[in-house]
Backbone bond lengths (Angstrom), bond angles and torsions (degrees), N, CA, C in turn:
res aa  C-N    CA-C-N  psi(-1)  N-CA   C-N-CA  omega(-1)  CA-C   N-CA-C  phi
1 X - - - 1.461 - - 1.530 108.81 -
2 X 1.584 117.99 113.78 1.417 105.00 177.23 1.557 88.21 -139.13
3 X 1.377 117.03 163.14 1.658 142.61 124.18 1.195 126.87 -117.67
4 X 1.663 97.32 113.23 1.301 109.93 -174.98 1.662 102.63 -104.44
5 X 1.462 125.63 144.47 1.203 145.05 179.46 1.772 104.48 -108.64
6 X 1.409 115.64 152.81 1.268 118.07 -174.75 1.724 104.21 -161.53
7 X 1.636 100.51 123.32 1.820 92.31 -170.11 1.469 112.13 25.90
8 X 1.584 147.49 69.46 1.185 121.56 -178.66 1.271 82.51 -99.03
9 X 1.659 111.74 161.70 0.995 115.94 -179.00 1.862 100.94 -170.51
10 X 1.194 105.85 141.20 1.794 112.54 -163.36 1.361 94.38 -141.05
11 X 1.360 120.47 120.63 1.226 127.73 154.21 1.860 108.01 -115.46
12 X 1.675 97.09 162.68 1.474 111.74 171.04 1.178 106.44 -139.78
13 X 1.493 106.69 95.74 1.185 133.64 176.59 2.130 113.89 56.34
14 X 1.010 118.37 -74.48 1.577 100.24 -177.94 1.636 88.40 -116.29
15 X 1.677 146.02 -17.86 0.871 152.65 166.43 1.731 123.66 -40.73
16 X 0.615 133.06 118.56 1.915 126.42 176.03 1.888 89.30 -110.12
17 X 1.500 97.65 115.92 1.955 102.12 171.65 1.354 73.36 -109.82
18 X 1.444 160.86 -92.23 1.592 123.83 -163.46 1.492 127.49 -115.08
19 X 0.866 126.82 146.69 1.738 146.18 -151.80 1.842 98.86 -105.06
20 X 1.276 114.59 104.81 1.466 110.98 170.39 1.133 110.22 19.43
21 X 1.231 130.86 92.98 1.744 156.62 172.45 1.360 98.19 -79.64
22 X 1.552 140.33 123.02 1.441 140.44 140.00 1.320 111.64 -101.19
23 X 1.209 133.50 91.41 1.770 118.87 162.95 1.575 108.30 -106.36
24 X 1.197 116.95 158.77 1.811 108.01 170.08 1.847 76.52 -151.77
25 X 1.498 108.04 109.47 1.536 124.44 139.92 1.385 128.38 -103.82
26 X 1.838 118.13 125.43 1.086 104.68 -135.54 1.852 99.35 -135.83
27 X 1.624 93.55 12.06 1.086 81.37 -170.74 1.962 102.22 -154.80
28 X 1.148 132.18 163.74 1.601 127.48 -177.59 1.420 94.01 -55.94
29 X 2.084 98.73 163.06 1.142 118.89 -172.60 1.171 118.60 110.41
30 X 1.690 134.01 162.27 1.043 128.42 -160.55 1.766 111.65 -107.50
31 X 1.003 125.90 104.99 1.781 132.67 164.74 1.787 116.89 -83.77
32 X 1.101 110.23 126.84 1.223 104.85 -149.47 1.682 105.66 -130.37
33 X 1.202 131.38 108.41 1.783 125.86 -162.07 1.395 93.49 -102.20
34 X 1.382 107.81 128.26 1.597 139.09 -166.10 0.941 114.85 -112.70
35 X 1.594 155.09 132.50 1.328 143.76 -150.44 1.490 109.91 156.55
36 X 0.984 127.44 162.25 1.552 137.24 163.77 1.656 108.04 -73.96
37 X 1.672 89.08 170.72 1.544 95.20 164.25 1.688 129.21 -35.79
38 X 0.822 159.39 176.80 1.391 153.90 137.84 1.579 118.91 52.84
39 X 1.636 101.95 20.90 1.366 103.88 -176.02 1.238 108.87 -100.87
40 X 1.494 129.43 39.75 1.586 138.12 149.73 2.073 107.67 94.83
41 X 1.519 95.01 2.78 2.066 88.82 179.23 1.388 120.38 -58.44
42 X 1.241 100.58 -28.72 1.829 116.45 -165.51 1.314 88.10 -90.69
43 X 1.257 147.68 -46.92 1.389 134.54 174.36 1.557 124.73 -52.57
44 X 0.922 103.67 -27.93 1.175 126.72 -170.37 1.725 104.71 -87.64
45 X 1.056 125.29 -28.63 1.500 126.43 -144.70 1.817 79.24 -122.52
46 X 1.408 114.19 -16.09 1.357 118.57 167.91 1.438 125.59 -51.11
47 X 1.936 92.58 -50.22 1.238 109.15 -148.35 1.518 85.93 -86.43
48 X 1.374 146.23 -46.50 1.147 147.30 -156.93 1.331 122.38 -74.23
49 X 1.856 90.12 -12.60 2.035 96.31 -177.56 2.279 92.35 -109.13
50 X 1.464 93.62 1.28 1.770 87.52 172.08 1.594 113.15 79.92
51 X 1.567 109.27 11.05 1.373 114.20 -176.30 1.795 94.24 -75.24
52 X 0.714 125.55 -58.14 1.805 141.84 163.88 1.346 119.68 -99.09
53 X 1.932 95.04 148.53 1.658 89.80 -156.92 1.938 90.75 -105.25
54 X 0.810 149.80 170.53 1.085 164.93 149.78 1.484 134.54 -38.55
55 X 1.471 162.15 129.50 1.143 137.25 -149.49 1.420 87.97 -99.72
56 X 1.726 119.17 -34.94 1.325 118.66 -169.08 1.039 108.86 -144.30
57 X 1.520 157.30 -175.41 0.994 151.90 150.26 1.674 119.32 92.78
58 X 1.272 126.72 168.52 1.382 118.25 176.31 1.274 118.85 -121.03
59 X 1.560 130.89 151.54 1.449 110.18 178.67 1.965 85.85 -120.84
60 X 1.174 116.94 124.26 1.860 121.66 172.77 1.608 110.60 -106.62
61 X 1.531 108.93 135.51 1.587 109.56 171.77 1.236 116.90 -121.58
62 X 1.159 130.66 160.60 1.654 94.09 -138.30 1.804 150.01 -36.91
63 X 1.584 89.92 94.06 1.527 100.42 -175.14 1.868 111.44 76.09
64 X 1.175 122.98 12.70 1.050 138.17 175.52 1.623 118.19 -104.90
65 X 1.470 111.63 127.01 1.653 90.41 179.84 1.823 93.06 -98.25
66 X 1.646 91.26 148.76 1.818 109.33 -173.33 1.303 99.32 -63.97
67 X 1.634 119.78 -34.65 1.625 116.48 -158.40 1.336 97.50 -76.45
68 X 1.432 127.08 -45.81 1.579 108.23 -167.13 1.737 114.43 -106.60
69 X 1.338 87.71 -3.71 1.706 80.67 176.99 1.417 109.16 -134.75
70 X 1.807 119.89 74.62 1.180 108.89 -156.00 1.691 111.30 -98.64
71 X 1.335 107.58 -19.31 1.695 98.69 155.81 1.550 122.03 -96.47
72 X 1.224 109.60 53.10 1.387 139.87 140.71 1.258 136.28 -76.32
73 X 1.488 77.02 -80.48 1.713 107.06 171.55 0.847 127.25 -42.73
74 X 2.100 101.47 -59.24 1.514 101.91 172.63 1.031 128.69 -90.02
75 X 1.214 117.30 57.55 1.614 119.55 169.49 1.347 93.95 -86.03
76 X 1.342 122.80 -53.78 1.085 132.64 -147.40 1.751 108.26 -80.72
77 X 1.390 101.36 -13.77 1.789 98.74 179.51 1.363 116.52 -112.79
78 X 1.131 121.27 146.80 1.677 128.48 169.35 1.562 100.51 -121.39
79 X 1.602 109.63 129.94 1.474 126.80 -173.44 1.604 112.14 -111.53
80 X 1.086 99.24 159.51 1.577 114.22 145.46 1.066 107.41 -149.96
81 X 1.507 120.65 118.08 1.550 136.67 159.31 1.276 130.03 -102.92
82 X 1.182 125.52 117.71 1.414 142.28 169.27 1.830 85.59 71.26
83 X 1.728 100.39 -163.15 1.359 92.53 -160.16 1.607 96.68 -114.75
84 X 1.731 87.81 150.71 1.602 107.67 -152.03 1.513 112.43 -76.55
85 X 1.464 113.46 135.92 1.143 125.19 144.87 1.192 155.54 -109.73
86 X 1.409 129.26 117.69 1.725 119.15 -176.85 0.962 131.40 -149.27
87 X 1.650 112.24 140.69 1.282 122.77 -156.63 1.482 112.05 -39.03
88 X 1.870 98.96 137.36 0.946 118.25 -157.66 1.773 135.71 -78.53
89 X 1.707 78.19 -4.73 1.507 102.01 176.11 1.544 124.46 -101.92
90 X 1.609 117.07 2.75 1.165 136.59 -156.67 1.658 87.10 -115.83
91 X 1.334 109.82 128.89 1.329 120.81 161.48 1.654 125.26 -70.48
92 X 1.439 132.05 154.84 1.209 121.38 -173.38 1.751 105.87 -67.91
93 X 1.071 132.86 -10.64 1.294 132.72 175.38 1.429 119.27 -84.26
94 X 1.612 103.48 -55.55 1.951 91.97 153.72 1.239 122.67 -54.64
95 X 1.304 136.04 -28.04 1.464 133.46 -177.32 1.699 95.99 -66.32
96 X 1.087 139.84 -51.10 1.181 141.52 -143.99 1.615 97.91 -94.98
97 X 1.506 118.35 -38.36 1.373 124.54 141.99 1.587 138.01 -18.03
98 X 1.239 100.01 -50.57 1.394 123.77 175.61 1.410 108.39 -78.74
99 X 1.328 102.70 -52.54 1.931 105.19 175.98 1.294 102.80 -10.84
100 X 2.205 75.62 -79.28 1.500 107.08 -171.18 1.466 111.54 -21.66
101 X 1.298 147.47 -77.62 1.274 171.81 159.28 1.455 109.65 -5.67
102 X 1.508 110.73 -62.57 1.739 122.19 177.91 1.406 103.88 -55.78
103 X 1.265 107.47 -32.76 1.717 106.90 -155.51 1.316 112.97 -100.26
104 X 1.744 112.55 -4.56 1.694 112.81 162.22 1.993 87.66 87.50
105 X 1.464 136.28 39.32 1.407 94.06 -162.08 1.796 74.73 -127.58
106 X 1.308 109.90 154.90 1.462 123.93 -142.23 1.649 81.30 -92.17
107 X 1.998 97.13 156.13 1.461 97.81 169.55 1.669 125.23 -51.51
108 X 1.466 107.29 -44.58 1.614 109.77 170.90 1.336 97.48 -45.41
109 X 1.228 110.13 -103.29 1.629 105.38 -165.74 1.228 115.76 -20.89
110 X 1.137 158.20 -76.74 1.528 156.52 -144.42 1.328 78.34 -60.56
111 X 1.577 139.91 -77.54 1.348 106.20 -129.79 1.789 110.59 -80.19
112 X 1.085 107.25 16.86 1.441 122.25 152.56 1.163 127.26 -86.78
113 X 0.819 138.08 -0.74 1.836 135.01 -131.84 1.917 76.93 -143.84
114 X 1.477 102.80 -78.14 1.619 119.31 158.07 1.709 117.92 -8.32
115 X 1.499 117.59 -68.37 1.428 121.74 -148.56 2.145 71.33 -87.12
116 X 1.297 129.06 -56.62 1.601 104.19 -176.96 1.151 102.27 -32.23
117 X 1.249 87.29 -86.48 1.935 89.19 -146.98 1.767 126.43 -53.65
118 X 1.692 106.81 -2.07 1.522 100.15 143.86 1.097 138.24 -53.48
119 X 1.566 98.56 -47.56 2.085 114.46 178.77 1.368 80.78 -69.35
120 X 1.588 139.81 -72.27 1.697 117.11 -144.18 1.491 118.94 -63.88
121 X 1.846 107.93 -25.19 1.608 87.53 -179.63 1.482 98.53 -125.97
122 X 1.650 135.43 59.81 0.331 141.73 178.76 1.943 139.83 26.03
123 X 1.402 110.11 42.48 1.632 110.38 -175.26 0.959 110.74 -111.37
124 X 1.365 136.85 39.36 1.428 134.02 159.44 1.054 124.48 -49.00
125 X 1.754 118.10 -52.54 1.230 144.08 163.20 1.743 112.46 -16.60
126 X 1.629 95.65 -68.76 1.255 104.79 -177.07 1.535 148.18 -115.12
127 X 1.655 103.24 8.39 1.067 151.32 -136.96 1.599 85.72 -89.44
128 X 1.232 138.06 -26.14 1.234 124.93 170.72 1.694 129.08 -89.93
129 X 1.665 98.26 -6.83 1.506 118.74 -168.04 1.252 99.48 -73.20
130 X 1.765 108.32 167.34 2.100 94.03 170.53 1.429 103.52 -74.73
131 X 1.127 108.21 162.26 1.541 101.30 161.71 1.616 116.67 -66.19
132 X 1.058 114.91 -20.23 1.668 104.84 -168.54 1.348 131.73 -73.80
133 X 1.810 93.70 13.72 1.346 114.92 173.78 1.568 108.43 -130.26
134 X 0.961 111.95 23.15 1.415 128.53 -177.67 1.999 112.64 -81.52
135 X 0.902 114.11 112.17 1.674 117.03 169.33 1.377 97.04 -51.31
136 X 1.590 109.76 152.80 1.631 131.67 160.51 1.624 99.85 -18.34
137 X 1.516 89.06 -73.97 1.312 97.87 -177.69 1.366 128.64 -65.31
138 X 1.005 142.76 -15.77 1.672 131.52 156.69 1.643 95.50 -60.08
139 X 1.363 131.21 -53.12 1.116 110.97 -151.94 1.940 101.37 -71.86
140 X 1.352 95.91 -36.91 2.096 78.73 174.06 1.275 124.69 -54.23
141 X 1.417 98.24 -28.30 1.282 101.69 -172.95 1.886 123.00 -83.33
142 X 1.540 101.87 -29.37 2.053 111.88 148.33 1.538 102.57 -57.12
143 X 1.018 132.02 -87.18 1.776 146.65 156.21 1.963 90.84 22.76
144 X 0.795 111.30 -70.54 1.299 137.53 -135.50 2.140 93.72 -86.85
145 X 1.371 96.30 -39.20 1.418 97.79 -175.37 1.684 108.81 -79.34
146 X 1.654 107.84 -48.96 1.418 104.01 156.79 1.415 147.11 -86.67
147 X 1.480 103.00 33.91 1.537 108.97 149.64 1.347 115.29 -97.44
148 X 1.440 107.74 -8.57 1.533 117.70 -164.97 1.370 121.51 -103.22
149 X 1.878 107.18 -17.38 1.076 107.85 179.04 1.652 121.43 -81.34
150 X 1.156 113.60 149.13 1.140 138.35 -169.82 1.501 109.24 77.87
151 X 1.298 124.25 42.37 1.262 120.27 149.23 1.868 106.33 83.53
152 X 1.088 132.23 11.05 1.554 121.00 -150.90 1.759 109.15 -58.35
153 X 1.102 138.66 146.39 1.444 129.39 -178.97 1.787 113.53 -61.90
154 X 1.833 102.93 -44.86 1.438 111.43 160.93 0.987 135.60 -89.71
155 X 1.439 126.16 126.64 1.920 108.18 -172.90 1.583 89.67 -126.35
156 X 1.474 109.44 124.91 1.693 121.88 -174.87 1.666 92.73 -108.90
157 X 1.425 110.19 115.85 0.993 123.54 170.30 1.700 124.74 -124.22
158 X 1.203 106.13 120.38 1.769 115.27 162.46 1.493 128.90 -73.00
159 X 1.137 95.79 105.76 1.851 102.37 166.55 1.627 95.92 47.38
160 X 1.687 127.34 51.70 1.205 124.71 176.71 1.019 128.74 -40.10
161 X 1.769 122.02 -17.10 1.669 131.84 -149.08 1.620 101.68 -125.23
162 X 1.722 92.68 -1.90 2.106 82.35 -175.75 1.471 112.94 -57.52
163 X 1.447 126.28 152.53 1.195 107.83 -179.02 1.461 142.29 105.83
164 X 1.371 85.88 -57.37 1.789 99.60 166.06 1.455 126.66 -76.07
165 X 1.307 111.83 152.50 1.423 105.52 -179.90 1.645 100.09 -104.84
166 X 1.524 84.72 170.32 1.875 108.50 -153.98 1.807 101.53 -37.19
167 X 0.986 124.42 -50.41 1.189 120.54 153.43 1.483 133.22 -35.23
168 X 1.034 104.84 -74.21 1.338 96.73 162.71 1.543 144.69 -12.51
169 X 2.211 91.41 -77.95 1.104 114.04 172.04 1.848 129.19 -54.40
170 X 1.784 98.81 -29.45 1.628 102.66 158.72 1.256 109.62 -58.42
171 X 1.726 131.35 -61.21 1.322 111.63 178.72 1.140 151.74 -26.45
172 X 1.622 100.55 -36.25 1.527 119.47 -165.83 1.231 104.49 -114.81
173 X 1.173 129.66 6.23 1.375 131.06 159.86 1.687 99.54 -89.78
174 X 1.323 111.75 -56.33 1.846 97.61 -172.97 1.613 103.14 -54.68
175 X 0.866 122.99 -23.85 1.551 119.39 -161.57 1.476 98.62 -98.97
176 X 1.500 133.10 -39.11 1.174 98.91 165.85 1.965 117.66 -85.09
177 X 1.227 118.93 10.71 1.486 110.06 162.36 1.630 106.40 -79.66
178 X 1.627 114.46 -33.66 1.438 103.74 175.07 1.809 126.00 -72.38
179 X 0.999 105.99 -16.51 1.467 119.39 175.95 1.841 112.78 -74.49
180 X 1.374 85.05 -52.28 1.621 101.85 164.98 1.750 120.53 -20.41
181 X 1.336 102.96 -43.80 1.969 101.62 -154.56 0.924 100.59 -106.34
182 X 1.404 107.70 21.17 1.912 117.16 160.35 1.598 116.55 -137.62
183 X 1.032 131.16 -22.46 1.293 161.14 -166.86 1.302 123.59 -101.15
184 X 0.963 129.24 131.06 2.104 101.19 165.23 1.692 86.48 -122.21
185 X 1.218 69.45 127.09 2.126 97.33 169.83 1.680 92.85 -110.35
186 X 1.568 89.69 144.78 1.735 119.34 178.89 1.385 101.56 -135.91
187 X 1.486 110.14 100.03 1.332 122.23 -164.72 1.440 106.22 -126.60
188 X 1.479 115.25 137.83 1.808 114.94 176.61 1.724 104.85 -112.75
189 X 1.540 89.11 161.11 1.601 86.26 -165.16 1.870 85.86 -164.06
190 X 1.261 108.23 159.21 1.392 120.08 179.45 1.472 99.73 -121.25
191 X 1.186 137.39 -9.43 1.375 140.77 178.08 1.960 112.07 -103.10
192 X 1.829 84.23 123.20 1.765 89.57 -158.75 1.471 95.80 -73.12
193 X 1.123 139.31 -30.64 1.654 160.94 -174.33 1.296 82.87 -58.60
194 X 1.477 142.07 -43.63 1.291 112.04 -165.28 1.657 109.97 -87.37
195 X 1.592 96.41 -44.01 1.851 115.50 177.96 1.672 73.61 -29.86
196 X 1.647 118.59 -99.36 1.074 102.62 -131.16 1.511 135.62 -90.36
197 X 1.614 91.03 33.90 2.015 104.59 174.58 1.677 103.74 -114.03
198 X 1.286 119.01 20.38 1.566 126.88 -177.92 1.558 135.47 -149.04
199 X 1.761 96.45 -20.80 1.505 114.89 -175.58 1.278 108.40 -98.22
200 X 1.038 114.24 123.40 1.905 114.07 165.23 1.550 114.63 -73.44
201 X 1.248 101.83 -19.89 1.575 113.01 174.26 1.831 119.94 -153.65
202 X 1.253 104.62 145.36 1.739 103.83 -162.02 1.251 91.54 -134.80
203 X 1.456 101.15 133.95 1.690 114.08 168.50 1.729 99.95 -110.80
204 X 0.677 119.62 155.40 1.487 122.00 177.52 1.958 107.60 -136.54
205 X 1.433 81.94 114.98 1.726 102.93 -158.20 2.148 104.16 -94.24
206 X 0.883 138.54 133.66 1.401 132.57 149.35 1.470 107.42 -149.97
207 X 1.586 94.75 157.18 1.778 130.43 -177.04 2.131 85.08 22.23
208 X 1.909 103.12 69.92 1.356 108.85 167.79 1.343 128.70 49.52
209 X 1.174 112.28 19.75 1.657 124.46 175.96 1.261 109.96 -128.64
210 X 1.208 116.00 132.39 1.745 123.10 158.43 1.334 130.89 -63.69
211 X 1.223 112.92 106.42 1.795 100.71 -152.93 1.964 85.10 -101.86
212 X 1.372 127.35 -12.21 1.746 124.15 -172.59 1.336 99.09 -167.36
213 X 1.630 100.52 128.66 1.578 116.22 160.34 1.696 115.59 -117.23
214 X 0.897 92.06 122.12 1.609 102.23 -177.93 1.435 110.27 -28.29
215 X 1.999 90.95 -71.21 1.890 96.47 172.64 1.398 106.98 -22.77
216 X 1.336 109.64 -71.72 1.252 120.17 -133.47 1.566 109.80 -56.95
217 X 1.130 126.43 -29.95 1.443 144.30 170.18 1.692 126.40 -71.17
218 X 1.051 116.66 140.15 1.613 116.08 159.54 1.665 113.91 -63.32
219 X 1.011 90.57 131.03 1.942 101.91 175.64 1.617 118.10 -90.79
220 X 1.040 91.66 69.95 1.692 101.39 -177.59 1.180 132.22 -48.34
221 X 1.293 140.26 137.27 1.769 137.96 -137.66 2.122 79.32 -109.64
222 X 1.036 110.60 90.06 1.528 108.13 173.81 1.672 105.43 -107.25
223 X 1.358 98.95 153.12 1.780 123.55 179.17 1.217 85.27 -108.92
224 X 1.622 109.87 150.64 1.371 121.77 126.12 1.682 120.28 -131.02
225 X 1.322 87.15 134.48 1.417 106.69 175.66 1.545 145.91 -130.75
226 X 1.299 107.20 137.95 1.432 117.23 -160.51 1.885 99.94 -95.31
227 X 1.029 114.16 139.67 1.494 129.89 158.49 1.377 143.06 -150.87
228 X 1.446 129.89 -155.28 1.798 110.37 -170.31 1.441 81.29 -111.52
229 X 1.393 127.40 -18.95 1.646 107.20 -167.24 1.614 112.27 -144.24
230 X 1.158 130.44 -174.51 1.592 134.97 -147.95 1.392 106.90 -121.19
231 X 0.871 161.03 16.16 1.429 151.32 172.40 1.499 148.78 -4.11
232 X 0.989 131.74 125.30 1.743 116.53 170.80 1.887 111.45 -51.06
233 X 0.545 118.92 123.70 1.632 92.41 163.82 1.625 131.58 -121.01
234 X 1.243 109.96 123.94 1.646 133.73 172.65 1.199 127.63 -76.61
235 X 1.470 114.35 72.10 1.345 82.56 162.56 1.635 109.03 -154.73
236 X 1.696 134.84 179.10 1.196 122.40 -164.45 1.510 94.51 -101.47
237 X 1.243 131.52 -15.45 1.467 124.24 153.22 1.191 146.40 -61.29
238 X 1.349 110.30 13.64 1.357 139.20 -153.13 1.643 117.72 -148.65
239 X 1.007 109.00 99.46 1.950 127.04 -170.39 1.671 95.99 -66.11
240 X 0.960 118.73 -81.18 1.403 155.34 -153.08 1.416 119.25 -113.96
241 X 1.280 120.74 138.74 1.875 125.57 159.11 1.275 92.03 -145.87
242 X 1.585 113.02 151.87 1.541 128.14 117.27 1.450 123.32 -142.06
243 X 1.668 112.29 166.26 0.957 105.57 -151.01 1.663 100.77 -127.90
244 X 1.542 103.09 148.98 1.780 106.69 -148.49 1.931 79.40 -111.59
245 X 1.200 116.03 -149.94 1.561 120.39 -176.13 1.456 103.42 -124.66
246 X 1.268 99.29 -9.23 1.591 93.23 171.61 1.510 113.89 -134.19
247 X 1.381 122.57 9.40 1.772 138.71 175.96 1.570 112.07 -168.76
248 X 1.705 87.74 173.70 1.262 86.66 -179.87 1.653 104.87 -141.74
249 X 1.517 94.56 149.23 1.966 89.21 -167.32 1.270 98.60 -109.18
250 X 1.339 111.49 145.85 1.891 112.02 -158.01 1.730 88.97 -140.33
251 X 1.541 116.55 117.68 1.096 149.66 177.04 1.520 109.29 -76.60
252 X 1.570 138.89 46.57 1.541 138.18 -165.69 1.324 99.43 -53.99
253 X 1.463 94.09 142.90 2.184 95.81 143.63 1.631 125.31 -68.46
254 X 1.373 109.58 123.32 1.291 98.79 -170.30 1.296 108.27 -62.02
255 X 1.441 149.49 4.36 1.355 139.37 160.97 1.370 127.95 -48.42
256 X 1.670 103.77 -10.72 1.472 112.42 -157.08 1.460 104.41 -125.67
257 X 1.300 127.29 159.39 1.597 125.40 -154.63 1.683 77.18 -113.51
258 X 1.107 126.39 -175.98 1.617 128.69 -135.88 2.054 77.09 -120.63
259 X 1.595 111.66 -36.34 1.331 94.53 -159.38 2.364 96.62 -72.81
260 X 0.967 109.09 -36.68 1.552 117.10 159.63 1.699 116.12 -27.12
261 X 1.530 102.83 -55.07 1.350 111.10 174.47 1.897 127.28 -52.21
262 X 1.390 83.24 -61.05 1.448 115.82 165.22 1.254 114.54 -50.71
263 X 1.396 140.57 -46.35 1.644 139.11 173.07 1.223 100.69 -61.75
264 X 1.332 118.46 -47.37 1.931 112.61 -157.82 1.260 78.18 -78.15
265 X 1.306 151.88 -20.14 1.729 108.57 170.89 0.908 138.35 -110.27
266 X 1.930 108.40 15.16 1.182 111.11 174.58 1.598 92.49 -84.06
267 X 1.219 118.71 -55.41 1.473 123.85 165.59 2.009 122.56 -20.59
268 X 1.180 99.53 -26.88 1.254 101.62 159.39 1.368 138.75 -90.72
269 X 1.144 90.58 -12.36 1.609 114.11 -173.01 1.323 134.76 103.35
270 X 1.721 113.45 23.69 1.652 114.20 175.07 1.026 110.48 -84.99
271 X 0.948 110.22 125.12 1.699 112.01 174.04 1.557 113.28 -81.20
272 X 1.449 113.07 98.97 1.343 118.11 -161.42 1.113 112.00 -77.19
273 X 1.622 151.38 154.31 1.549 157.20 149.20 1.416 120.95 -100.28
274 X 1.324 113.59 -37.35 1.497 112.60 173.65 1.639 99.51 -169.87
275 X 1.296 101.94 161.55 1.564 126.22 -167.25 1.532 101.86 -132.96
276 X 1.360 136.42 152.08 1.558 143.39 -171.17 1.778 101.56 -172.12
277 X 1.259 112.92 140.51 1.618 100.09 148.76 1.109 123.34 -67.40
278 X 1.317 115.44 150.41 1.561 122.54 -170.48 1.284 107.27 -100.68
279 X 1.474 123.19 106.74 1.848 106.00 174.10 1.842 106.60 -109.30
280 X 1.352 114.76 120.87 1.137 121.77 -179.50 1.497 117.84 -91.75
281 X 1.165 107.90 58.91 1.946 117.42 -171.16 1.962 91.41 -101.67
282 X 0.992 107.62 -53.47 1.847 106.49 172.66 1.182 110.93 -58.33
283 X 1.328 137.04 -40.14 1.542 122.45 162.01 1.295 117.49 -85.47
284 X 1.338 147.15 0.69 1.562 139.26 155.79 1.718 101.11 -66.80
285 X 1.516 114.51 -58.22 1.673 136.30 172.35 1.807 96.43 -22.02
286 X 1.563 93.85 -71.28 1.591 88.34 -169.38 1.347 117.50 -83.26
287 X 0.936 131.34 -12.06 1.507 126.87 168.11 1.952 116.13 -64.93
288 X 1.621 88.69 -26.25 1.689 96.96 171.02 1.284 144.55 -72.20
289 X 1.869 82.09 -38.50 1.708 105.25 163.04 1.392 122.92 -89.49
290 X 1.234 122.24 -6.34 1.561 127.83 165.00 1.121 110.10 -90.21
291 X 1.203 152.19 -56.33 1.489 136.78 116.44 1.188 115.55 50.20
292 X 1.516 86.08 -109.14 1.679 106.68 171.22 1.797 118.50 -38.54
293 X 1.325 102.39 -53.47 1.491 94.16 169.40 1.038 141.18 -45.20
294 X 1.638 106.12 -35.01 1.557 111.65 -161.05 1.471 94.31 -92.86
295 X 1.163 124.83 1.16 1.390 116.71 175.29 2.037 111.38 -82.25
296 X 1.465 107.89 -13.20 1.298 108.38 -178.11 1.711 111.93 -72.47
């Protein structure tokens, strides 16, 4: 299962929504493009499901290019792009009916395929109603069952969770981390809380440029820590410090188990209050999008 990206690049007319795109994901699990409004994910997630063709560049799924061989490609993917609509006279069960139909997948199978993905995304409830009385959320939540039905290896999903309430959005996060460790989902999202309770890997996309790839970086074993007082600190378990006004972020050698860390500084004399991993994806995020700003 791969999508590989190559110079892609989409302009509209004097506009660039993305700037020479390289990604190559090559393997299950969830990759997840993080960004603001209008920062080029949906373009992108366009070009790879063949809804839009590209000005330059190629988008391939496995080893397939989307532009010229797109019922190829998409055999292999089930989408949701942008937010769903469907006819309003068609119940969520004929819609899923029809899937069935596009996708060649035999009566046996569906009504297997069917009774899952009721329990996984929950539309039993309403799954017989038309949609045209359907909340936001019923329809992400149909949306969501027929990109999924019939099993596809890739499932390209947009902002899967818009819509839903807090409930909800837990659902469809455990379920797409469980889908994940067989699957590779390529999912966009503007919420960093989600990147990093669902993505095994985060690119962080704005105004069509890649400003951070997870890959691409070392994943640094960071502390953060709170205490009553300020210290020098010594020690050979310890790469890195700096120190904020209200914590301190501690850079360990991964040779060392965190409670090791923690002795040599009480042993020095910090008077510790609390300990957490430190994930610095909200400060790479904003350093990217301020960035970008200050260039206007």
């Amino acid at each position: 299962m791969e999508i590989f990206m190559d110079s892609l690049t989409k302009r509209y007319g004097k506009l660039t929504a993305l700037n020479n795109i390289n990604i190559d994901i090559n393997s299950h699990g969830c990759v997840g493009l993080l960004g603001p409004n209008g920062a080029g994910k949906t373009t992108m997630l366009k070009l790879a499901t063949n809804i839009i063709k590209p000005t330059s560049g190629r988008v391939e799924i496995n080893n397939i290019n989307v532009s010229q061989y797109p019922e190829k490609a998409m055999k292999y993917v089930g989408s949701l792009i942008e937010q769903p609509e469907f006819y309003p006279y068609l119940s969520g069960t004929e819609i899923l009916e029809f899937t069935q139909k596009i996708r060649g997948i035999s009566k046996e199978d569906y009504a297997i395929e069917v009774k899952r993905l009721k329990d996984e995304t929950n539309i039993t409830e309403f799954v017989n109603r038309k949609t045209g009385a359907y909340s936001r959320g019923m329809k992400q939540r149909l949306a969501l069952a027929v990109a999924m039905l019939g099993d596809p290896e890739i499932i390209i999903l947009d902002e899967p969770t818009f819509g839903l309430d807090p409930k909800g959005m837990y659902d469809i996060r455990g379920l797409i981390k469980r889908i994940s460790k067989e699957h590779l989902v390529l999912l966009s999202t503007h919420l960093i809380y989600e990147a990093r309770e669902v993505c095994d890997r985060t690119i962080i996309i704005n105004k069509g440029n890649i400003g951070h790839d997870s890959k691409m970086v070392e994943n640094k074993d960071l502390l953060k820590i709170t205490a009553d007082n300020k210290i020098k600190i010594i020690s050979n378990k310890i790469i890195n410090y700096t120190v904020d006004n209200d914590y301190i972020i501690i850079e360990k050698n991964k040779n060392f188990d965190n409670y090791e860390v923690i002795n040599d500084l009480l042993n020095e004399g910090l008077k510790i209050n609390y300990v957490e991993k430190y994930d610095n994806l909200e400060n790479i995020y904003v350093s990217i999008i301020n960035k970008e700003d200050s260039y206007r």
